[in-house]
C-alpha positions in Angstrom: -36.1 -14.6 -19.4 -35.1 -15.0 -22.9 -37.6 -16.1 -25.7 -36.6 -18.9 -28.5 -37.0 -18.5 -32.1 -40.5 -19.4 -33.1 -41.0 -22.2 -35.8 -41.8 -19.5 -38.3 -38.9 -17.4 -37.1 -36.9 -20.4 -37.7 -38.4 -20.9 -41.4 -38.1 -17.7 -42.2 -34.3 -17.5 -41.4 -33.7 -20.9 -43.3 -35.6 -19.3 -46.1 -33.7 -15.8 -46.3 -30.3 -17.4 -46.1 -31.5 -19.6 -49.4 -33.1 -17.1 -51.2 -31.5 -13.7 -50.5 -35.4 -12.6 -50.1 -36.9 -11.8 -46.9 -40.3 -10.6 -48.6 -40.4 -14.2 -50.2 -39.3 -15.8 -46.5 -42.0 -14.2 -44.7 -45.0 -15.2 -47.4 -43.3 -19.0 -47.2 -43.6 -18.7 -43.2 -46.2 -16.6 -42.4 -50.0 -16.3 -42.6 -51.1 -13.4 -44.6 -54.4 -12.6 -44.7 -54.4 -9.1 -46.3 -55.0 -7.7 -50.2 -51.5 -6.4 -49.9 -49.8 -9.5 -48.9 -46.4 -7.9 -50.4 -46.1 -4.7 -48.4 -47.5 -7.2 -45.3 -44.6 -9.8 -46.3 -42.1 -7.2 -46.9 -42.7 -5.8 -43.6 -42.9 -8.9 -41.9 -39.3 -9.6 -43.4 -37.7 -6.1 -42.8 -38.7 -6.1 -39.3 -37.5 -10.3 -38.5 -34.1 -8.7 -40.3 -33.8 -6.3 -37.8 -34.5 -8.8 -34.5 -31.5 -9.4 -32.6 -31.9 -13.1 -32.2 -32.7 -13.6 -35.8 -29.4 -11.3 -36.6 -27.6 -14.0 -34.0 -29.0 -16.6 -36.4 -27.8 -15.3 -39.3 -24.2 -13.9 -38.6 -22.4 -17.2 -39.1 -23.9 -17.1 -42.6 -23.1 -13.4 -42.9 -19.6 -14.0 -41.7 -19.0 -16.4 -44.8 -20.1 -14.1 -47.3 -18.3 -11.2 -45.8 -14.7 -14.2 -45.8 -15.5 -15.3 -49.8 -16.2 -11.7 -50.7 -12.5 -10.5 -49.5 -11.2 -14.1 -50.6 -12.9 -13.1 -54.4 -11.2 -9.7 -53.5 -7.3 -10.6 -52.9 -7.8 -13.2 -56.0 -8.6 -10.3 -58.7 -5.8 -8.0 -56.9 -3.5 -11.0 -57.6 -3.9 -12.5 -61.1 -3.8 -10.9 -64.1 -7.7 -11.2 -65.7 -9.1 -10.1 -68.8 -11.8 -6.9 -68.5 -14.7 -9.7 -68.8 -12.9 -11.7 -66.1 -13.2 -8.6 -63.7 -16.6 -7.3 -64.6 -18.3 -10.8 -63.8 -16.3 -11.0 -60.5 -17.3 -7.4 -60.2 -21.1 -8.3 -60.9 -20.4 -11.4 -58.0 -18.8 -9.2 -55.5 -21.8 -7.0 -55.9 -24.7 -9.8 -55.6 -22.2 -11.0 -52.3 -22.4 -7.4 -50.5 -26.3 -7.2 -51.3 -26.9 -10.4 -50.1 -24.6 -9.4 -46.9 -26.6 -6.5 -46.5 -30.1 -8.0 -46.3 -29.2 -10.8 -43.9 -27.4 -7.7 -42.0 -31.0 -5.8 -41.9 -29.6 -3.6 -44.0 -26.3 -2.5 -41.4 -23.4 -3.7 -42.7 -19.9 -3.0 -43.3 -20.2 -0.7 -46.3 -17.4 0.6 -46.1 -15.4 -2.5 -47.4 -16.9 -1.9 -51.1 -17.0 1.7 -51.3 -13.3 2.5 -48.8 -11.5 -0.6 -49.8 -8.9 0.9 -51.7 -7.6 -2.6 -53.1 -11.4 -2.9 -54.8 -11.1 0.5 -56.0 -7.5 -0.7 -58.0 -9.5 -3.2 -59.4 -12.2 -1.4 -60.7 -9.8 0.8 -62.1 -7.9 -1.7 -63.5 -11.2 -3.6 -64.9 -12.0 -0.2 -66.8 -8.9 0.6 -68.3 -7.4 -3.1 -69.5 -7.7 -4.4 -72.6 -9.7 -7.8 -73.2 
């Protein structure tokens, strides 16, 4: 027999997805009656992340990020941009693969940042051009 999200379950996912901040989902969804809310919240969050049903949830989201972060990707491979132009992307491709990773309870594809070896020609190529 297979359980439905709970209303906080379903909060909390609404609330990770806006904020990138599961620690901050689970104090807006949860009771906490301890000293150490934090660590309480953070392991609150940490473990919803890792919940199969929640991960269900949260893949269509996931999915998107994964799409814009390749789409960011081919654009920089593609135009010719000044070093500022590919450190800021650089700075928003990192903020789209932490994000990626959190709503992915921390398993995701890793290897498309540190293998991709059109990411690694652009990092190359934001180090060495001239602004």
């Amino acid at each position: 027999m297979s359980r439905e999200l709970t209303k906080k379950q379903r909060g909390f996912i609404m609330d990770v997805i806006k904020t990138g901040n599961a620690t901050e989902a689970a104090k807006n969804n949860y009771k906490i009656k301890s000293k150490n809310k934090d660590n309480v919240a953070g392991a609150i969050g940490s473990e919803n992340l890792r919940k199969p049903k929640i991960q269900a949830e949260i893949k269509p989201f996931v999915d998107k990020l994964i799409i814009e972060r390749e789409r960011i990707i081919s654009a920089m491979a593609k135009k010719k941009l000044t070093k500022v132009q590919y450190e800021n992307l650089g700075r928003t491709l990192d903020i789209f693969t932490k994000n990626i990773q959190l709503l992915s309870g921390g398993v995701t594809e890793r290897y498309l940042l540190v293998g991709d070896d059109q990411y690694k020609k652009i990092l190359k190529l934001a180090t060495s051009k001239n602004e």
